[in-house]
Backbone as CSV, one residue per row, in Angstrom:
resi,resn,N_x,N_y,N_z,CA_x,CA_y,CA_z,C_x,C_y,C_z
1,UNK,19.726,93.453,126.312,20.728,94.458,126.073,20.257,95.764,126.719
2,UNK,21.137,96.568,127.025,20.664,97.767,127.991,20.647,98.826,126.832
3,UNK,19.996,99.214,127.311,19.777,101.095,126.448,21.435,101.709,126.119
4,UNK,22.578,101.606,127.076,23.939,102.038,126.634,24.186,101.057,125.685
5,UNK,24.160,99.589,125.592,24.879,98.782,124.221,24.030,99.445,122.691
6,UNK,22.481,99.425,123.343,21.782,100.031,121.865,22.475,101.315,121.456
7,UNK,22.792,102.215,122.409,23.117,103.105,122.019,24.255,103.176,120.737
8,UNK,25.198,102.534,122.059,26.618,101.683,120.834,26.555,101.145,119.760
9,UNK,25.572,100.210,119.676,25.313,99.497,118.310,25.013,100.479,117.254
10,UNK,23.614,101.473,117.677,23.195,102.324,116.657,24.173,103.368,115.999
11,UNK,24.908,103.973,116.958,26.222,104.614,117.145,26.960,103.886,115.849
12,UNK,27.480,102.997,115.790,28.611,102.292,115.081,27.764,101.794,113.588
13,UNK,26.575,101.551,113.370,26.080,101.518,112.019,25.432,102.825,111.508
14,UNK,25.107,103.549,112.262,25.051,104.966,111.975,26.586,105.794,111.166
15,UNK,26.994,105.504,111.953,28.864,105.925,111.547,28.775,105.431,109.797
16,UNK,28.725,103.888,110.023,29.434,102.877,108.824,28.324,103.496,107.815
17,UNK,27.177,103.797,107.977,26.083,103.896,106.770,25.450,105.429,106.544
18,UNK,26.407,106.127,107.817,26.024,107.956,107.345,24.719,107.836,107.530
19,UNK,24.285,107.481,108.578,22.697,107.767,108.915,22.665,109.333,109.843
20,UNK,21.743,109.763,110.012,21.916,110.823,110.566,20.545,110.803,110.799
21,UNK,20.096,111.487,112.363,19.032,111.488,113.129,18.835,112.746,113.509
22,UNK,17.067,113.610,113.006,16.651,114.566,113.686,15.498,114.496,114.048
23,UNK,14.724,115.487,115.216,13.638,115.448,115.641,13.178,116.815,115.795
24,UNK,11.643,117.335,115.976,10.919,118.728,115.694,10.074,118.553,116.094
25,UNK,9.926,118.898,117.085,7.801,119.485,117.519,7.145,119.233,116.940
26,UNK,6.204,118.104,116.830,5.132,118.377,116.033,3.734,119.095,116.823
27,UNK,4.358,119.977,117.578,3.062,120.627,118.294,1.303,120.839,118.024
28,UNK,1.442,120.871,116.936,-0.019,121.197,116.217,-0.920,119.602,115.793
29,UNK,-0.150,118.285,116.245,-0.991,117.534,115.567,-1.616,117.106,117.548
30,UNK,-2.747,116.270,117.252,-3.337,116.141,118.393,-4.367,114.525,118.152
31,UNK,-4.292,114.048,119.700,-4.546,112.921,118.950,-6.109,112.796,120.696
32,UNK,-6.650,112.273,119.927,-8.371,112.372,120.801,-8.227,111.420,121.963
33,UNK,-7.203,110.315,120.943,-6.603,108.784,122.334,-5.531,109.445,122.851
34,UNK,-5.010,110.436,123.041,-3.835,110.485,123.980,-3.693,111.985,124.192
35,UNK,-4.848,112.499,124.614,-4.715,114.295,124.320,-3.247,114.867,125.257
36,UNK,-2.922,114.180,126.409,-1.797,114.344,126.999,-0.338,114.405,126.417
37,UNK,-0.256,113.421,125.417,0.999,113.129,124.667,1.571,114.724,124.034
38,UNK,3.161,113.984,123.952,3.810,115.396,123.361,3.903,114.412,121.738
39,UNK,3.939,114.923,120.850,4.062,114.865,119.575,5.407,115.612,118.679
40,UNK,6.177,114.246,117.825,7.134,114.692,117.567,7.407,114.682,115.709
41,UNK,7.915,114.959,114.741,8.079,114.560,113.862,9.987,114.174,113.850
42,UNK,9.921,112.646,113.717,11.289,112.535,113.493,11.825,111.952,112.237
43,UNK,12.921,112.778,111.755,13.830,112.340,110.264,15.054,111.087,110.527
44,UNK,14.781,110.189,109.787,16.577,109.887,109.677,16.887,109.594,107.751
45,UNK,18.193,110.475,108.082,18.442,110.841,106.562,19.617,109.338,106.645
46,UNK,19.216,108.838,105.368,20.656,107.891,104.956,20.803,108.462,103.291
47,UNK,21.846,108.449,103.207,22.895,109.079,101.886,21.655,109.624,101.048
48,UNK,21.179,110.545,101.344,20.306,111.772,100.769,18.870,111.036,100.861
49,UNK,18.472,109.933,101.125,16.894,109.938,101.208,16.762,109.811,102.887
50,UNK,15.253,110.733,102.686,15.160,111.173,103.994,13.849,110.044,104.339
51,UNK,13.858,109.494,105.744,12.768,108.413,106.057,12.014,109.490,107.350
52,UNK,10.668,109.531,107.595,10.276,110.422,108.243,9.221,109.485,109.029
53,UNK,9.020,109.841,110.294,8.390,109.188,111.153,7.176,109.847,112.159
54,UNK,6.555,109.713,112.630,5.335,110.424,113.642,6.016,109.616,114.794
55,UNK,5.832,110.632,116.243,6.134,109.609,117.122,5.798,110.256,117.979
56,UNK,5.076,109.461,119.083,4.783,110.418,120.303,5.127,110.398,121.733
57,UNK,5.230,110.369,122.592,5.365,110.162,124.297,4.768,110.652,125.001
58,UNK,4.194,109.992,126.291,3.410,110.393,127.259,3.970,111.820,128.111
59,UNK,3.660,112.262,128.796,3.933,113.303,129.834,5.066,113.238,130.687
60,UNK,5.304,112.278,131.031,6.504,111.626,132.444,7.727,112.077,131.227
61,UNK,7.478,112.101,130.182,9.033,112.801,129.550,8.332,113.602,128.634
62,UNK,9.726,114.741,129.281,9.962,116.042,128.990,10.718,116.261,127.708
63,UNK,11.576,115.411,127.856,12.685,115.846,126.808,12.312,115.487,125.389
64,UNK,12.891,115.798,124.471,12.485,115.596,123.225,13.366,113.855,122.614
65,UNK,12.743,113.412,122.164,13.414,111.396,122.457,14.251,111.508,121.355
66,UNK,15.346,110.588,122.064,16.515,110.057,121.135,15.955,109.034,119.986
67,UNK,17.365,108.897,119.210,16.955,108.097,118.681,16.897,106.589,118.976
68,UNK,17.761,106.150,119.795,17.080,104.647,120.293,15.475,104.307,120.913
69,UNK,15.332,105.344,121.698,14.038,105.246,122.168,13.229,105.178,120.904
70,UNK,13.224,106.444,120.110,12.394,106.250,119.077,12.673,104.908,118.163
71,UNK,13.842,104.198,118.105,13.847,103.395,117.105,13.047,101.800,118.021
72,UNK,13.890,101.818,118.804,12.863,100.838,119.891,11.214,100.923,119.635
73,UNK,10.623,101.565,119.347,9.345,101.812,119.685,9.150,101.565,117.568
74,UNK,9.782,101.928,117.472,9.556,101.776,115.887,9.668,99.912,115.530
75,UNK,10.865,99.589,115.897,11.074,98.085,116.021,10.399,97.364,116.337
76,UNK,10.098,97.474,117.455,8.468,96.902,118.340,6.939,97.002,117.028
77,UNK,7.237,98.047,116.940,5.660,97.852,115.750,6.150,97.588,114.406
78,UNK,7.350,97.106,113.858,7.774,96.992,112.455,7.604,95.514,112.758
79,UNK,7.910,94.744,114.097,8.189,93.325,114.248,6.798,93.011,114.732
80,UNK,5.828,93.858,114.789,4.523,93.158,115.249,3.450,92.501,114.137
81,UNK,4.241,92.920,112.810,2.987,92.950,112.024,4.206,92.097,110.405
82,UNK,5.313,91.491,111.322,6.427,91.322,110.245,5.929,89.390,109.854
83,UNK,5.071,89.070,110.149,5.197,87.496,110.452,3.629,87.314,110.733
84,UNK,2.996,88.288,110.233,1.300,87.934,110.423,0.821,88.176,109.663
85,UNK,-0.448,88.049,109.269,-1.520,88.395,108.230,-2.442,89.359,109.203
86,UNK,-3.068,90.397,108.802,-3.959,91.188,109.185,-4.915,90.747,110.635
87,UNK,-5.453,89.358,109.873,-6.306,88.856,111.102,-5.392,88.062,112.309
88,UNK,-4.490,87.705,112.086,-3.516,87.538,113.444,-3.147,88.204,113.969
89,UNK,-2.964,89.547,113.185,-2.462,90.328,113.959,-3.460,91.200,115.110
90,UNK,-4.773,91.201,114.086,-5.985,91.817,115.060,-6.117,90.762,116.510
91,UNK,-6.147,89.504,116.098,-6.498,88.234,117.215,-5.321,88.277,118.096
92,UNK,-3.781,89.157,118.108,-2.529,89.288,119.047,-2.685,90.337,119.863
93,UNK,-3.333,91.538,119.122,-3.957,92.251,120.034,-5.366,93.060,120.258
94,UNK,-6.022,92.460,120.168,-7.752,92.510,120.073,-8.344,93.598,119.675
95,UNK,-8.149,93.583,118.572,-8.595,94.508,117.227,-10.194,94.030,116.471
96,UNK,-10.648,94.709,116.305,-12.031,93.944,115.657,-11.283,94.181,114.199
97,UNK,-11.761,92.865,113.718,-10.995,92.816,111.961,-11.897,93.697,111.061
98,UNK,-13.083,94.187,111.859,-13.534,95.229,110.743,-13.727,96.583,111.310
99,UNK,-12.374,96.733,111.985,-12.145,98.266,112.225,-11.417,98.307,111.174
100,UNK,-11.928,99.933,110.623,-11.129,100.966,109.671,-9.523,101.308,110.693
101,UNK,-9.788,101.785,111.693,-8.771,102.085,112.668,-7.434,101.117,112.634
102,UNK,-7.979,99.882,113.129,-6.937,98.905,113.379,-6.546,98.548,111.671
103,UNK,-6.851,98.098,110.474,-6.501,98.095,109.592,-5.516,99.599,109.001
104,UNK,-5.925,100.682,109.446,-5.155,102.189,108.991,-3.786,101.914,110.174
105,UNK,-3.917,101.196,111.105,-2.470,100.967,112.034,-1.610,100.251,111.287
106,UNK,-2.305,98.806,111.301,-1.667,97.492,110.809,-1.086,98.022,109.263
107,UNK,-1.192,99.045,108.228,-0.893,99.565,107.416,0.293,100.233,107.762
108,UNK,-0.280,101.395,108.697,1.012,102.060,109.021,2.526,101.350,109.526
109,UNK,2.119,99.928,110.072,2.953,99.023,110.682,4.240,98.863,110.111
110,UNK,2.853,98.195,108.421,3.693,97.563,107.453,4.727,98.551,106.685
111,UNK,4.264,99.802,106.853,4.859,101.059,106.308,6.377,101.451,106.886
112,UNK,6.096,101.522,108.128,7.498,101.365,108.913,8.373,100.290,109.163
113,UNK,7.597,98.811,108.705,8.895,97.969,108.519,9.695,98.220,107.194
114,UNK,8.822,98.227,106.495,9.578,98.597,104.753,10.446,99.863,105.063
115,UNK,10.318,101.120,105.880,10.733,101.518,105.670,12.397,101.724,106.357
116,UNK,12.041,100.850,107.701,13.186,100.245,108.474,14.237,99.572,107.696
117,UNK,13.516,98.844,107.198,14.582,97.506,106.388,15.126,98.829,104.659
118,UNK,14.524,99.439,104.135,15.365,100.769,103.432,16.382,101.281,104.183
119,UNK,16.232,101.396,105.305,17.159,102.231,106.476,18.352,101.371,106.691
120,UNK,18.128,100.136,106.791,19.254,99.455,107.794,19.693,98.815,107.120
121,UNK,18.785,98.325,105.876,19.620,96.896,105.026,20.134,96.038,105.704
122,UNK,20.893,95.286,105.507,21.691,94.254,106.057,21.877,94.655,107.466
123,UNK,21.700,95.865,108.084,21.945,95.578,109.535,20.768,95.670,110.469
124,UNK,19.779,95.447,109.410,18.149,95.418,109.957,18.043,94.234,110.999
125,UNK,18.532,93.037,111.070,18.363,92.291,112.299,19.458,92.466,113.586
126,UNK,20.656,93.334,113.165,21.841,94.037,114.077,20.824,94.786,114.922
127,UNK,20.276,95.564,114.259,19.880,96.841,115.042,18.262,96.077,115.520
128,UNK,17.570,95.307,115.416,16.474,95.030,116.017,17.284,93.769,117.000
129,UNK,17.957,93.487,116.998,18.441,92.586,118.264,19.071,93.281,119.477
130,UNK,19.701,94.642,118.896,20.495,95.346,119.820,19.172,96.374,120.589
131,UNK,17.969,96.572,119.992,16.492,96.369,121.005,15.957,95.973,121.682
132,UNK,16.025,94.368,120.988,14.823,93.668,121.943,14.669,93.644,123.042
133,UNK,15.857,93.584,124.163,15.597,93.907,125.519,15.906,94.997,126.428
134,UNK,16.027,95.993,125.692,16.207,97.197,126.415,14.936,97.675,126.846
């Protein structure tokens, strides 16, 4: 699916479920693996609870990211860690199982699928299909 159908899709369950999408500078946080990156804090409010996200991008973009991009990139790590146990998931992408690091990710993973599937409910596999190949 191309980046315009995601758009559409998100567009039309956004509408039906009053989601609403913002984003803000997170200028001040800084990260040692990616000192280049711009840093963002992004919200999406559904019917008064607010879901809040960290998100970052390399240099080659300027602009401050939509929300498909950001949800794409969210999808991608909610579905990496949706169907594994810790140590598969380290052995999928070569994590030592006794990093603090890779366990504080694989956490955060699990954090953003739960908090995806709060977000989308029932249109949690709509909106991760209208991803996968963009």
């Amino acid at each position: 699916m191309t980046k315009e159908l995601a758009n559409i899709e998100f567009g039309a369950i956004a509408r039906r479920n009053e989601i609403q999408y913002s984003v803000r500078s997170d200028y001040l946080r800084y990260d040692d693996d990616w000192p280049d990156a711009s840093h963002w804090s992004v919200k999406f409010r559904l019917r008064g609870t607010e879901f809040y996200f960290p998100f970052s991008q390399g240099p080659a973009h300027e602009d401050e990211p939509d929300a498909v991009d950001v949800l794409h990139c969210l999808f991608s790590d909610a579905e990496s860690v949706a169907y594994s146990s810790f140590e598969e998931w380290c052995d999928d992408f070569g994590f030592d199982t006794y990093s603090k690091k890779a366990e504080r990710t694989y956490i955060a993973c699990k954090s953003v699928l739960a908090d995806l599937y709060d977000l989308f409910g029932s249109d949690y596999d709509t909106m991760r299909d209208a991803l996968h190949d963009m």
